[in-house]
C-alpha positions as CSV (number, residue, x, y, z in Angstrom):
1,X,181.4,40.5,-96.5
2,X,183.1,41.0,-93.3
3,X,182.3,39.5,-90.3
4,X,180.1,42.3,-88.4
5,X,178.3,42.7,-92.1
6,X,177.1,39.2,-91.9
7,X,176.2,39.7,-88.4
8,X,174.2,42.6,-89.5
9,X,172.7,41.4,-92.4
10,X,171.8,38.2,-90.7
11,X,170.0,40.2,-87.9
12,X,168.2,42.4,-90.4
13,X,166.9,39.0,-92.0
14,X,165.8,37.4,-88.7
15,X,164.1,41.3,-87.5
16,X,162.5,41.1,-91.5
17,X,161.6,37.3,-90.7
18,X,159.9,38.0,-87.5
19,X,157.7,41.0,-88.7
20,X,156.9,38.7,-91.7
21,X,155.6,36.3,-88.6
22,X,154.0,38.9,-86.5
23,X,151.3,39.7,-89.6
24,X,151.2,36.2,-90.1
25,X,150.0,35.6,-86.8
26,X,147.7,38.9,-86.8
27,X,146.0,37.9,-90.0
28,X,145.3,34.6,-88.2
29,X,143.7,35.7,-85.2
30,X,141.8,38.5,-86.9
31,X,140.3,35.6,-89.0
32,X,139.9,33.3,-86.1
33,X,137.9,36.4,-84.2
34,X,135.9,36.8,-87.0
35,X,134.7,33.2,-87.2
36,X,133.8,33.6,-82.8
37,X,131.8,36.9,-83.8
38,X,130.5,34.9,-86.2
39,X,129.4,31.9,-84.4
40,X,128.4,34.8,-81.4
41,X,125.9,36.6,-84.0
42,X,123.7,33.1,-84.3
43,X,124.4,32.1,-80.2
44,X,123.0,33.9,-76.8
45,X,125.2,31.8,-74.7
46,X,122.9,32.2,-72.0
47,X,119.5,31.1,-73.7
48,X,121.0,28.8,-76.9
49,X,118.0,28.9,-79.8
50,X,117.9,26.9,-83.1
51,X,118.5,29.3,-86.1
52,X,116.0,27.6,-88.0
53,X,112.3,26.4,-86.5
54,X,109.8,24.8,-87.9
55,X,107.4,26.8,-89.4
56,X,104.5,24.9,-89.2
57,X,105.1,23.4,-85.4
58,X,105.1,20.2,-86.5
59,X,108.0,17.1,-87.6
60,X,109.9,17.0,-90.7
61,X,107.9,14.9,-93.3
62,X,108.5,10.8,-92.8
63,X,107.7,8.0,-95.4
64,X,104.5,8.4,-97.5
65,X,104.2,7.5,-101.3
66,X,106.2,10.2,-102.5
67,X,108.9,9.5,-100.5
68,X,110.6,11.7,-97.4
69,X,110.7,14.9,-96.5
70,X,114.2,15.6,-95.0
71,X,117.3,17.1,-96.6
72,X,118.6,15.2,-99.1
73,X,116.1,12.3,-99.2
74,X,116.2,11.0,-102.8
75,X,114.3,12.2,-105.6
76,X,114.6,10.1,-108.7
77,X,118.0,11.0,-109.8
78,X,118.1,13.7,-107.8
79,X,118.3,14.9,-104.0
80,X,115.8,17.0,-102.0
81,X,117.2,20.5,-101.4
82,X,115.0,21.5,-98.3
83,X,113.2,19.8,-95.0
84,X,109.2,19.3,-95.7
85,X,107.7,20.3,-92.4
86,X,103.9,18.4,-91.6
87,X,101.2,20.7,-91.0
88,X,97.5,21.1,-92.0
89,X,96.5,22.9,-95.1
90,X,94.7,26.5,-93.7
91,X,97.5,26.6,-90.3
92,X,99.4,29.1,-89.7
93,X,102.4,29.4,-91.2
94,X,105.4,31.1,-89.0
95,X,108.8,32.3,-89.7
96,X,111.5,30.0,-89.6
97,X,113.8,32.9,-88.8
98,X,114.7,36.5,-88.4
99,X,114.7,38.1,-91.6
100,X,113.2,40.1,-93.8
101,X,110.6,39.4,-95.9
102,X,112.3,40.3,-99.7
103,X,109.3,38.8,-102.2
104,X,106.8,35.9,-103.3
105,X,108.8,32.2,-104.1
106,X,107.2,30.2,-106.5
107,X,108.1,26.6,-106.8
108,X,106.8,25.8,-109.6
109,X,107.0,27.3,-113.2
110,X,104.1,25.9,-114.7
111,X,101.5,25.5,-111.9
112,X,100.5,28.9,-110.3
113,X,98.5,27.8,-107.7
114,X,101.3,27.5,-105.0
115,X,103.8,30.1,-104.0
116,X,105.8,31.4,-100.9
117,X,108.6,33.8,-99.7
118,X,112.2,34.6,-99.6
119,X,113.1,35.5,-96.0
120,X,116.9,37.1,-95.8
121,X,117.9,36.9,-92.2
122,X,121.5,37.5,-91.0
123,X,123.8,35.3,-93.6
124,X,121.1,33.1,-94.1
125,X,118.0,33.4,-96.9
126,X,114.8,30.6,-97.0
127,X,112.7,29.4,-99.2
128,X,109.3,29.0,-97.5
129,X,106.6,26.9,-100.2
130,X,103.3,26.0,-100.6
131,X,101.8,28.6,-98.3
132,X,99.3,31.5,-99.1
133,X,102.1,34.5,-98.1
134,X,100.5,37.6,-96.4
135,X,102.1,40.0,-99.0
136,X,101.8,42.8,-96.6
137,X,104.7,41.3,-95.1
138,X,107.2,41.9,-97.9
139,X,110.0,44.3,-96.8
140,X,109.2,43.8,-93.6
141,X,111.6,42.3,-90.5
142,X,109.9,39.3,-88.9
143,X,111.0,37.1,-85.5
144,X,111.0,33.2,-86.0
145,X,108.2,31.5,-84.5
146,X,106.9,34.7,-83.5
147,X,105.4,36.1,-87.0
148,X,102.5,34.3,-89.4
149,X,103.9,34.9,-92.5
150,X,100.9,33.1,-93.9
151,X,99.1,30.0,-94.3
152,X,99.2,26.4,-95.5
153,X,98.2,25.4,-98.8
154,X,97.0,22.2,-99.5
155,X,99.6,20.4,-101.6
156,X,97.7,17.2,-101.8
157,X,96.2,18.7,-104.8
158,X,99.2,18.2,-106.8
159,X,100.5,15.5,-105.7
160,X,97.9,12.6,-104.7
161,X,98.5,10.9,-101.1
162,X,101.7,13.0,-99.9
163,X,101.5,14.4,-96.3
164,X,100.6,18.1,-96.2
165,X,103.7,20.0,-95.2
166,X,105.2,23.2,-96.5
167,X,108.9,22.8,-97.9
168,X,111.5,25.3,-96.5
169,X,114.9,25.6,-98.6
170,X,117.3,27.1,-96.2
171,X,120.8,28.7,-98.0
172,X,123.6,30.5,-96.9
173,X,124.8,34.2,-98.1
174,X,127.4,33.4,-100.4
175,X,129.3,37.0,-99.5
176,X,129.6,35.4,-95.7
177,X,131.4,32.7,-97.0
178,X,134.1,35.1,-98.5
């Protein structure tokens, strides 16, 4: 190769180099925008508001005899997967978020007495139990704190000496992790 060859072909690889970088760099801030919409869809920077409430007004569950009520206070050999929020069986029950109401939750399989609801808000779903839903609700958009989505059931009856709450499962929508 001759001397204004290399030249060339040196430039073409730095020109070929720095577009490489230049869609580098536009991916990257494409993906960092979409994490500030992101953060933007959950945050009115002038009034900030939880994403989650409680749903029953009151405190996450503390120590009785079947143990705690926040996220992943130990059960036996396994962890709890929501936040048991105290309340008195017949309350009101209201939505822990913005979301639609998809269908009735049961938590258990082999005891039909309690149920409650799947809400699907924006990249976020919840489990809502032990509440008597108000089926009328389902398909329907409701506002956190805002909409009864039903009322307390008395879990007591299933489990002797345990503070009446209802337990909310929270989880987030797998496709906005992609």
């Amino acid at each position: 190769m001759t001397e204004p060859t290399k030249k060339n072909h040196l430039h073409d690889k730095i020109v070929h180099g720095a577009a490489k970088i230049r869609v580098l760099v536009n991916d990257i801030l494409k993906e960092t925008k979409k994490l500030h919409v992101a953060a933007d869809d959950y945050c009115d920077h002038a009034n900030p508001q939880p994403l989650i409430v409680s749903p029953t007004g009151g405190p996450v569950r503390d120590a009785d005899n079947h143990g705690m009520g926040h996220f992943g206070a130990p059960r036996d050999s396994k962890t709890h997967k929501g936040a048991d929020y105290v309340g008195e069986p017949g309350q009101e029950i209201f939505s822990p978020i913005d979301g639609r109401v998809i269908r009735v939750a049961r938590p258990y399989s082999d005891d039909s007495r309690y149920s409650g609801l799947l809400i699907s808000g924006k990249h976020l779903y919840v489990k809502i139990f032990y509440i008597e839903p108000d089926l009328g609700l389902i398909g329907i958009w409701v506002f956190k704190g805002k909409a009864v989505i039903g009322t307390m059931q008395d879990i007591g009856k299933r489990y002797t000496g345990i503070t009446p709450h209802v337990h909310l499962q929270a989880m987030i929508d797998p496709e906005y992790l992609k």
